[in-house]
N, CA, C and O of each residue as an XYZ file, in Angstrom:
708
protein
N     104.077    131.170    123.975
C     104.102    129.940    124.742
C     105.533    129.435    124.853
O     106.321    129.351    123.912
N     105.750    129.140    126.005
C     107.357    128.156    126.235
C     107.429    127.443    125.047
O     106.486    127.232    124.285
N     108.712    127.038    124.897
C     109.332    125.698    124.208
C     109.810    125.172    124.558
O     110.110    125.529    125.697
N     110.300    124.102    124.210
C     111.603    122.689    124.746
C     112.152    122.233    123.785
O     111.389    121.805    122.919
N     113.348    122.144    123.569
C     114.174    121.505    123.074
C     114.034    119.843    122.580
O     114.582    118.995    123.284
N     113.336    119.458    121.437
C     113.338    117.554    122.017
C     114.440    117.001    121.175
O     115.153    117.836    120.618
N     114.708    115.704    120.983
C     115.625    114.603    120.502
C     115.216    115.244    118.906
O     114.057    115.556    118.634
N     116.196    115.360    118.061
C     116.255    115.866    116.469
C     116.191    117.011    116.286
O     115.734    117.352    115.196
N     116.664    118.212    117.374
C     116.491    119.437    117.421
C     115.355    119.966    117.379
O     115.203    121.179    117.234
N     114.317    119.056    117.510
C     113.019    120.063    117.649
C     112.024    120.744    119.058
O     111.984    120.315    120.211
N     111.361    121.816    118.514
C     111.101    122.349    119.472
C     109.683    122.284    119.885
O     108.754    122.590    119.138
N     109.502    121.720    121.566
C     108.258    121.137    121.635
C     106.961    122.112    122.348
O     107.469    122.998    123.035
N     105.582    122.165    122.355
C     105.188    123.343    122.793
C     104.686    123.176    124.321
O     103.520    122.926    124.626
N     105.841    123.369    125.306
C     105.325    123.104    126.797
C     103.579    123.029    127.423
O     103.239    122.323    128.373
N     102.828    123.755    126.783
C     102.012    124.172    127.260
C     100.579    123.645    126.396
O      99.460    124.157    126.428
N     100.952    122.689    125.783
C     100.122    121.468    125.100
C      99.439    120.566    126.190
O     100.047    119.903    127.030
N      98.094    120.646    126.042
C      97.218    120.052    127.013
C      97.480    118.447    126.912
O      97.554    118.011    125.763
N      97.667    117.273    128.258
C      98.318    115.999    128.212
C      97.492    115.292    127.055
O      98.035    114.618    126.179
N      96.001    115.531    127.148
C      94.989    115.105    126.303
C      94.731    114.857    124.886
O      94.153    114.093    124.112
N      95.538    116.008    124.958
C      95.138    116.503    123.487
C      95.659    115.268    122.228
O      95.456    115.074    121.029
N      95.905    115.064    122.582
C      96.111    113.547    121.717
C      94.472    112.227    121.607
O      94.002    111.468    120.759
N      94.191    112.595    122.869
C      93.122    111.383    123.257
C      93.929    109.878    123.253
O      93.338    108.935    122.728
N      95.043    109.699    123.738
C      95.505    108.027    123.657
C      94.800    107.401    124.858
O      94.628    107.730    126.031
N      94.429    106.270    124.018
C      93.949    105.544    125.066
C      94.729    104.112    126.284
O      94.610    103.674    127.428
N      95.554    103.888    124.953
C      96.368    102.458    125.089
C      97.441    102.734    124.368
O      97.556    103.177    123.225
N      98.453    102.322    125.420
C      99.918    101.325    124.345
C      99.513    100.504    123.592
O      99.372     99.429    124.175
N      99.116    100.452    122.054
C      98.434     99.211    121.496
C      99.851     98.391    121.355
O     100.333     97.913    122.382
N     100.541     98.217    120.069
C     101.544     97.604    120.310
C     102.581     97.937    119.987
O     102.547     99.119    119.644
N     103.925     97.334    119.876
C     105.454     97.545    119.105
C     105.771     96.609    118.100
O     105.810     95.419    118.409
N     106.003     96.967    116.940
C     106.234     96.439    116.049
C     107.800     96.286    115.491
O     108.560     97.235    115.300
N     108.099     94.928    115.282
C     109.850     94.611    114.653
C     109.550     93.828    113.301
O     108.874     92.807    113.172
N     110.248     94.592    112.283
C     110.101     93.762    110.936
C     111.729     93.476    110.841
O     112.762     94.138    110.934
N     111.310     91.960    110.577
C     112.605     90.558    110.129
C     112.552     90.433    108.711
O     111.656     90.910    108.014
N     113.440     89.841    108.337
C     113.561     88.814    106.718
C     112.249     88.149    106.860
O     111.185     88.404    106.297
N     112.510     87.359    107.619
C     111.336     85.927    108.048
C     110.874     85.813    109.373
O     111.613     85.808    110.358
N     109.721     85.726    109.390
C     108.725     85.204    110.584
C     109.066     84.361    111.181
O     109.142     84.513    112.401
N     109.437     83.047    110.553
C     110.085     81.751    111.142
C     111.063     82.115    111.951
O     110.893     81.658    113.082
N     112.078     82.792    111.826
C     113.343     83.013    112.106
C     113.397     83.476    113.320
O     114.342     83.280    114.085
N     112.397     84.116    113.576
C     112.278     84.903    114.814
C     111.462     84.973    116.019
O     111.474     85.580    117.090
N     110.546     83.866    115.247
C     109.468     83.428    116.242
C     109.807     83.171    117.644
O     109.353     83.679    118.669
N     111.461     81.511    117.323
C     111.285     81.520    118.393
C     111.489     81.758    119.666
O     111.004     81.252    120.678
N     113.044     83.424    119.328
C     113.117     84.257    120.458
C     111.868     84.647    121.351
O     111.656     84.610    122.563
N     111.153     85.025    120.278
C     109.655     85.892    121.490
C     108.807     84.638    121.640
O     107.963     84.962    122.476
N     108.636     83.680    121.364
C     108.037     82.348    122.070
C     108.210     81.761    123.048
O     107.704     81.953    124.153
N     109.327     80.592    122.549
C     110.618     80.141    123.700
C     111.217     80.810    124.510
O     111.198     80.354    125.653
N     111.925     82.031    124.307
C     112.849     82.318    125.101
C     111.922     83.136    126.220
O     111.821     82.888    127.421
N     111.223     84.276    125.381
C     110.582     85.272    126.192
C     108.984     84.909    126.561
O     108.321     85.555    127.372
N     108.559     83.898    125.902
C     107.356     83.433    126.654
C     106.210     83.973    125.911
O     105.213     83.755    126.600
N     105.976     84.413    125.117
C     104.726     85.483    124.081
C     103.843     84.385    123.535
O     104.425     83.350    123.210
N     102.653     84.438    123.397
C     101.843     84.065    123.020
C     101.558     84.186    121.521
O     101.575     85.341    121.096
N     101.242     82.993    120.440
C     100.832     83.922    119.171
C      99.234     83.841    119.236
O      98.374     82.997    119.487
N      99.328     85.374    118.819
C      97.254     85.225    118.849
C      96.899     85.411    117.139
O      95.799     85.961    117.083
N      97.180     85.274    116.396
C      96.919     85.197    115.177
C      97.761     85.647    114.003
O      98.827     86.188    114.300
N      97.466     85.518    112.725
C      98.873     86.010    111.403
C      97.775     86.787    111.148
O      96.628     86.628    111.566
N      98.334     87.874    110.230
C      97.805     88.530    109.186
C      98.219     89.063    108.262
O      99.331     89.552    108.465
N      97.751     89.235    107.100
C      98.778     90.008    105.874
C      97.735     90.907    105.715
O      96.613     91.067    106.195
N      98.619     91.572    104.701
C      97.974     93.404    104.010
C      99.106     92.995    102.245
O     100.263     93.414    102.203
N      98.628     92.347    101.263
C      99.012     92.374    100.267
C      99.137     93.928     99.681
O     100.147     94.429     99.189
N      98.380     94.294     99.790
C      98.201     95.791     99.088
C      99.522     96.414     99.625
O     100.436     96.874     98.941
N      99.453     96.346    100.888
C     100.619     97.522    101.583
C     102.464     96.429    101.169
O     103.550     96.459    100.590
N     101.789     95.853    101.808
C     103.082     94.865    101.164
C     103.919     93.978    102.290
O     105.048     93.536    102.077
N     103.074     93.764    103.697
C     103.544     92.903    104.780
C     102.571     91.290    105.440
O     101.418     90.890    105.604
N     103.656     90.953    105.577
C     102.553     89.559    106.425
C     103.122     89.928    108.024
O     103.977     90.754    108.344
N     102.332     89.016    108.880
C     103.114     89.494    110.213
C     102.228     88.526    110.919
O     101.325     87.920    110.342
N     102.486     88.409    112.067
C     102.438     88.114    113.385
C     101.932     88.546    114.991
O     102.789     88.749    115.851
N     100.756     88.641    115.240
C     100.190     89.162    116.877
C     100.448     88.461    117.692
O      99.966     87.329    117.675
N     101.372     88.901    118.791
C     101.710     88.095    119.849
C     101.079     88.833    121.050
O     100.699     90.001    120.974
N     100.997     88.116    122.105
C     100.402     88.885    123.293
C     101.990     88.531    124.739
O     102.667     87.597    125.169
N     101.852     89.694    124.883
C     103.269     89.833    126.037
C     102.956     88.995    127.071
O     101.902     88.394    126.862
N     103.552     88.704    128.237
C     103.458     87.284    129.399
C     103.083     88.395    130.391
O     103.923     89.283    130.533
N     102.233     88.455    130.918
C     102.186     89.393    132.668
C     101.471     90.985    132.278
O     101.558     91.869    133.130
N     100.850     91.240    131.099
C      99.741     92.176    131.126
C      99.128     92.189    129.650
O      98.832     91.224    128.945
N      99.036     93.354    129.423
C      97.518     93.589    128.137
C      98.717     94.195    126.839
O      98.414     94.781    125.800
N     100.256     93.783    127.371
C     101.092     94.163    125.758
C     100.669     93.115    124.698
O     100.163     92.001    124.833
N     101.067     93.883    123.506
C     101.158     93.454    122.153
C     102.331     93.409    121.424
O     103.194     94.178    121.845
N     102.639     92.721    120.426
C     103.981     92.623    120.149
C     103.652     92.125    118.722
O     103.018     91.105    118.449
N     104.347     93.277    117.608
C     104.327     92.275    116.122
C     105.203     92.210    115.589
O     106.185     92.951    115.626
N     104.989     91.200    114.922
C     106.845     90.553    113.874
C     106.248     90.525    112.511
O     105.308     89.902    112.018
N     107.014     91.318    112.105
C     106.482     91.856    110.624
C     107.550     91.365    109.946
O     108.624     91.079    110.475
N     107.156     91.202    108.174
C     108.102     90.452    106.994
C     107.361     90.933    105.832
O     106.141     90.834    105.699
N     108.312     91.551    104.853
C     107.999     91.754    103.566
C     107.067     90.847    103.004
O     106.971     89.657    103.306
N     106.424     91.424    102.222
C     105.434     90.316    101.602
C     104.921     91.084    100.189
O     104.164     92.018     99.923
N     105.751     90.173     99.460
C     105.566     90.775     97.919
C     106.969     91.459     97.093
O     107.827     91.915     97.849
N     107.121     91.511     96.251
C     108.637     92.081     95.429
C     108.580     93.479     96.061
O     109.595     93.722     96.714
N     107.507     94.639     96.041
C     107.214     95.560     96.188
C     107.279     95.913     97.484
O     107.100     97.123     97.624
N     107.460     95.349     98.450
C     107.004     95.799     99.870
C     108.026     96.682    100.053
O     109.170     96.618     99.603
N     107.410     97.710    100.915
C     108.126     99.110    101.300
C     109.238     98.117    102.728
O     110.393     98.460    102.979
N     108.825     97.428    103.146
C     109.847     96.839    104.020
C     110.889     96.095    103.633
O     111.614     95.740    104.563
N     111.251     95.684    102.383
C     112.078     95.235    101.677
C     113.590     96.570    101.636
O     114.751     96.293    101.936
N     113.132     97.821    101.227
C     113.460     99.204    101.909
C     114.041     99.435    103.043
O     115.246     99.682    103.093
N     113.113     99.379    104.332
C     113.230     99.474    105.287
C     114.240     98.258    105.849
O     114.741     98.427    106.961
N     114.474     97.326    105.278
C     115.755     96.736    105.758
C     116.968     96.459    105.292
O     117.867     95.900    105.919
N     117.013     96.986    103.792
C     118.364     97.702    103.402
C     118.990     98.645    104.100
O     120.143     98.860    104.473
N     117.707     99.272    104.204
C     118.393    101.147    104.785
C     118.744    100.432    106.520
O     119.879    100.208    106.940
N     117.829    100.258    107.068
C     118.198    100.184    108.437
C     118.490     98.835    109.050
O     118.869     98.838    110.221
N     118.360     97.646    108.398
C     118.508     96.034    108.881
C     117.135     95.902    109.680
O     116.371     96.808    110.013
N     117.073     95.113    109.807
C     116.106     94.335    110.804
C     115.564     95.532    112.417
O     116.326     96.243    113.072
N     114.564     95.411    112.548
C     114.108     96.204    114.023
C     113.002     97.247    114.293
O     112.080     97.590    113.552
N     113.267     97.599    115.334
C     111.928     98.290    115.495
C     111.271     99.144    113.976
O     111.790    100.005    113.265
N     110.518     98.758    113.935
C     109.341     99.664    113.309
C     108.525    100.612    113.760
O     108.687    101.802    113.488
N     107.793    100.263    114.325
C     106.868    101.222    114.912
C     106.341    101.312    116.015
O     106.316    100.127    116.349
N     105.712    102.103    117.170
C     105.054    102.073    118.195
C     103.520    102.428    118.459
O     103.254    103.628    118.525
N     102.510    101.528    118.613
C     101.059    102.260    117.729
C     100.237    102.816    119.164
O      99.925    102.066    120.089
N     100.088    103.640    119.140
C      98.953    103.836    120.214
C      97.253    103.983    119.698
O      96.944    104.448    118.601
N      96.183    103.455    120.799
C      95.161    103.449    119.993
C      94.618    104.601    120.504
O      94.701    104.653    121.731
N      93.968    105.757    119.861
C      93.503    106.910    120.346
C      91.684    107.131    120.696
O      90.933    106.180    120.477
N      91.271    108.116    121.100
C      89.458    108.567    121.009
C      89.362    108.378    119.258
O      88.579    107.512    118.866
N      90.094    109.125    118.271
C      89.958    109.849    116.962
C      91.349    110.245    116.984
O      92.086    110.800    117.798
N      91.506    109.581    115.343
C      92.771    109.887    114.997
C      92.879    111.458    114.316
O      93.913    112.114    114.184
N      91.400    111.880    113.901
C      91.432    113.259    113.467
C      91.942    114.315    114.526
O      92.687    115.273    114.316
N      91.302    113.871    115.838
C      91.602    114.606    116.478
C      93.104    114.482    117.317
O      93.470    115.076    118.331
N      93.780    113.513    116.513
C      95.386    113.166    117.449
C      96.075    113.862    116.282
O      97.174    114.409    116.374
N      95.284    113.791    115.101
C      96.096    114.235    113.997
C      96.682    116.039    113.947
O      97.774    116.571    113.747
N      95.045    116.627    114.298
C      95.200    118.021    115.131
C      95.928    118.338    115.903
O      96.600    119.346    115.687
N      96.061    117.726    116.913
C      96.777    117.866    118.188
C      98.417    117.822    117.787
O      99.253    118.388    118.492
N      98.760    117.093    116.590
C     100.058    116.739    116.302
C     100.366    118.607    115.325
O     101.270    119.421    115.518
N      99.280    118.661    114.419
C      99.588    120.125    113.577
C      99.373    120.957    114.275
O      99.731    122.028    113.784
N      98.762    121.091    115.648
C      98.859    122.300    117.041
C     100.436    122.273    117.895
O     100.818    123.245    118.546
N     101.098    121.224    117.785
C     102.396    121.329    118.334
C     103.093    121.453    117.480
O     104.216    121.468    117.985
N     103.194    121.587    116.173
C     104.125    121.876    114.888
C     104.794    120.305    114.065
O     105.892    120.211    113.517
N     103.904    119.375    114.182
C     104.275    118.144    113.383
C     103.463    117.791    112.379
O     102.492    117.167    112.807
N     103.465    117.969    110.955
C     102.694    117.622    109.993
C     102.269    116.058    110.136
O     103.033    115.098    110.037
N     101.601    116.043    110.258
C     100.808    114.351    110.263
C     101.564    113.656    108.905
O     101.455    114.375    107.912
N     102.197    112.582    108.717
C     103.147    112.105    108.094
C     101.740    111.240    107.239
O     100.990    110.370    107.681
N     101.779    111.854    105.970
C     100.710    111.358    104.765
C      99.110    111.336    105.186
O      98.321    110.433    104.908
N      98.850    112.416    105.845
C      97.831    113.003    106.315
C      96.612    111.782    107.882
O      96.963    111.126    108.863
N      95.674    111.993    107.451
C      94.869    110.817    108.152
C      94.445    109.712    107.265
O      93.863    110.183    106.288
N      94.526    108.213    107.227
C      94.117    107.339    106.571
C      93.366    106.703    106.928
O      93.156    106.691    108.141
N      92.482    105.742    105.926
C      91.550    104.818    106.310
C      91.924    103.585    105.695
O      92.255    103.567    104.509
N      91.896    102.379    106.516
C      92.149    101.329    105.550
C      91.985    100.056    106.647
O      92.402    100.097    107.805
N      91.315     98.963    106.053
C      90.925     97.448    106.610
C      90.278     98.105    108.183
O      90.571     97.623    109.277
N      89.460     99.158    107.998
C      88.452     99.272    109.040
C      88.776    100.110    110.333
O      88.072    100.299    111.325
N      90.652    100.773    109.896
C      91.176    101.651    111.116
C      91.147    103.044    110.231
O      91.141    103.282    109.023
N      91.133    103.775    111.324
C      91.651    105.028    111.066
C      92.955    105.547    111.130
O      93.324    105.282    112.274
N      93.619    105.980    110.703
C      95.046    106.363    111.646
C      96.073    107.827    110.982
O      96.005    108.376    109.882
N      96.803    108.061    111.942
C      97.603    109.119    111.489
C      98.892    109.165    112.192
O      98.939    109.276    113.417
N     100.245    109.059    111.238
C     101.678    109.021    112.066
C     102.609    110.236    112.231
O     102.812    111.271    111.597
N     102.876    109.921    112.852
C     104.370    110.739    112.665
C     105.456    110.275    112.396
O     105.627    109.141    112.844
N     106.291    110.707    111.825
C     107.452    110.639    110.445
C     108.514    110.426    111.879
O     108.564    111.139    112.881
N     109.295    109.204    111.560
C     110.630    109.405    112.499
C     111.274    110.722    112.702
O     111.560    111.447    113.654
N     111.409    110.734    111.123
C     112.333    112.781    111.532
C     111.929    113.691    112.333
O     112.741    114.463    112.843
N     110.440    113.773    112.621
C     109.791    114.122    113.137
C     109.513    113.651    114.863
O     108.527    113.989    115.518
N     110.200    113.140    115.158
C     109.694    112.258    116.483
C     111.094    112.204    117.067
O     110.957    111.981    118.270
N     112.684    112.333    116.680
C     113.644    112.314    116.979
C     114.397    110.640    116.697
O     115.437    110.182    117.171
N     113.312    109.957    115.659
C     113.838    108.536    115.792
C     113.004    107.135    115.319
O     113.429    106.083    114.841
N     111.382    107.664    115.724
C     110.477    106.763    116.534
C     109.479    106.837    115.304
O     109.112    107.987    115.063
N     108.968    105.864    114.484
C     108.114    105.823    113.787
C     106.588    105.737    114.737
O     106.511    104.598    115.198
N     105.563    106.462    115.090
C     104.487    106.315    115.622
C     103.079    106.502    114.870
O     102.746    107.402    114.099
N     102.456    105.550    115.255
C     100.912    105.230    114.736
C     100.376    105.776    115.725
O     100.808    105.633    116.869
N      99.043    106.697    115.326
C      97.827    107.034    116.392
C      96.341    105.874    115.807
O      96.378    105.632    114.601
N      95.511    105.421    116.359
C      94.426    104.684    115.085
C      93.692    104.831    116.268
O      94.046    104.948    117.441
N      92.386    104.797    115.619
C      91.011    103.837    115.699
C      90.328    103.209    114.981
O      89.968    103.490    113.838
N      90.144    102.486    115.482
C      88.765    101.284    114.726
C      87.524    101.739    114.187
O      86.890    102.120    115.171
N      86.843    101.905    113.183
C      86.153    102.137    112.700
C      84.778    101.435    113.341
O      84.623    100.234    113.117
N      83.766    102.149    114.139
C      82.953    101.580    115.021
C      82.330    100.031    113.969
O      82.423     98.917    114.483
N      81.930    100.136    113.004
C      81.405     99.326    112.198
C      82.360     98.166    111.519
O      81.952     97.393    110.652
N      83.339     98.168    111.912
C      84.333     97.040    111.754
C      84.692     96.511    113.149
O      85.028     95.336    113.296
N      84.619     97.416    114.222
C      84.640     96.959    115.277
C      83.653     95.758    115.613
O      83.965     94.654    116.060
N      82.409     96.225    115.297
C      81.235     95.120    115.491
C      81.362     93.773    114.928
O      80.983     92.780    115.551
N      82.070     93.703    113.356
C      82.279     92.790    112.715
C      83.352     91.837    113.543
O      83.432     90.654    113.211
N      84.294     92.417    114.774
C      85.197     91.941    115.213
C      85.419     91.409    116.272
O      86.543     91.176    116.714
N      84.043     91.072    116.972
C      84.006     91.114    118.237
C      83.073     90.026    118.663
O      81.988     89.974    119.241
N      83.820     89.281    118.210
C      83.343     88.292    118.608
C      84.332     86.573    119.312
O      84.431     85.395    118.968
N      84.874     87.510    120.472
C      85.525     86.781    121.160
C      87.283     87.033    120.933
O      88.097     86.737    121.807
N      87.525     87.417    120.076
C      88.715     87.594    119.524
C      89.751     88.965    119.470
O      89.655     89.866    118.637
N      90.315     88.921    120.084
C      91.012     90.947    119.892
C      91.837     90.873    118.768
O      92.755     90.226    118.265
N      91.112     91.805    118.605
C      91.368     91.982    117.025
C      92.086     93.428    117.107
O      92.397     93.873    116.002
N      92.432     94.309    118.306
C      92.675     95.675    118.129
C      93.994     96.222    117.725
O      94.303     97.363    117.382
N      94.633     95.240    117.835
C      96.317     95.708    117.539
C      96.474     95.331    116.142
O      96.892     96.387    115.666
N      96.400     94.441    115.114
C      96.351     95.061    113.770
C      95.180     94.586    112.764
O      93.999     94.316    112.983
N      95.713     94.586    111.939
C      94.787     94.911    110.519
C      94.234     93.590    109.901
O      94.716     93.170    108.849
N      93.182     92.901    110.572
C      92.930     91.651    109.808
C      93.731     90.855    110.615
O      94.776     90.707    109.982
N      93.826     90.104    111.953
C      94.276     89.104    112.380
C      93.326     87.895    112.348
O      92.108     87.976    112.503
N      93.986     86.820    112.140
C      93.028     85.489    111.735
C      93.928     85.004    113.412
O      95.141     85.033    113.618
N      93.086     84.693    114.149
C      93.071     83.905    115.261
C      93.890     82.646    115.582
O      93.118     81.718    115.340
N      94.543     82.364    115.817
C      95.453     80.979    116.178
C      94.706     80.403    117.266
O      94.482     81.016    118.310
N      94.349     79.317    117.047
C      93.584     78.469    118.199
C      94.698     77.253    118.572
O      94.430     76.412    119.431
């Protein structure tokens, strides 16, 4: 099969079906700050974003922020350490403040996870389950740069969630009214 050349010297397999991933949606883009406050009110004020709810993940070690973009169906999160331990405490020594991640929501992350070890990318800490998603990434090194999430919702947390509220872009959002 052909190859291609991509961004980090790697080589991509031309002849990889568009599908084979199953994405469904740009879910969202994620930027982790020091502080939430701090930054709010660029993407508020300046740029116009909506907040649709906070949420934390103590375990993992972030609090954050769901915003909804002005003029379609984007998502936007502002993420902040949360806890002595947080791996983002890390992540902004090494790199300062900024993008994090880009999540797309897929059919099955098993099967995006496949699709990633059929083009030669080890699924970065295999497939996970946790607060009702599924998901599987790929490793920046791996991507030429780009930390990426594949997920789905776990049909049975979905149900729990649906009740008026989009809940699909992260993990436990409590609603801002």
């Amino acid at each position: 099969m052909p190859s291609e050349r991509l961004p980090g010297g790697l080589e991509g397999n031309l002849c990889m079906d568009s599908e084979a991933m199953g994405i469904k949606r740009l879910d969202h883009v994620a930027w982790v700050v020091n502080k939430l406050e701090d930054a709010l009110p660029l993407l508020t004020k300046l740029m116009g974003m909506t907040v649709e709810g906070r949420f934390e993940n103590p375990e993992v070690g972030f609090r954050g922020v769901g915003l909804r973009v002005p003029g379609g169906t984007g998502h936007f999160e502002l993420l902040e350490p949360y806890g002595e331990n947080s791996y983002l405490h890390k992540f902004i020594a090494e790199k300062g403040p900024g993008l994090h991640h880009v999540t797309f929501e897929v059919e099955d992350a098993h099967v995006a996870a496949k699709a990633m070890e059929d083009f030669g990318i080890e699924p970065w800490g295999g497939v996970n389950e946790s607060h009702g998603w599924v998901e599987a990434f790929i490793h920046p090194k791996d991507s030429g740069g780009v930390l990426f999430q594949f997920y789905h919702e776990d049909p049975e947390h979905r149900v729990q969630h649906e009740e008026g509220h989009d809940h699909s872009h992260s993990h436990e959002m409590e609603p801002v009214d």
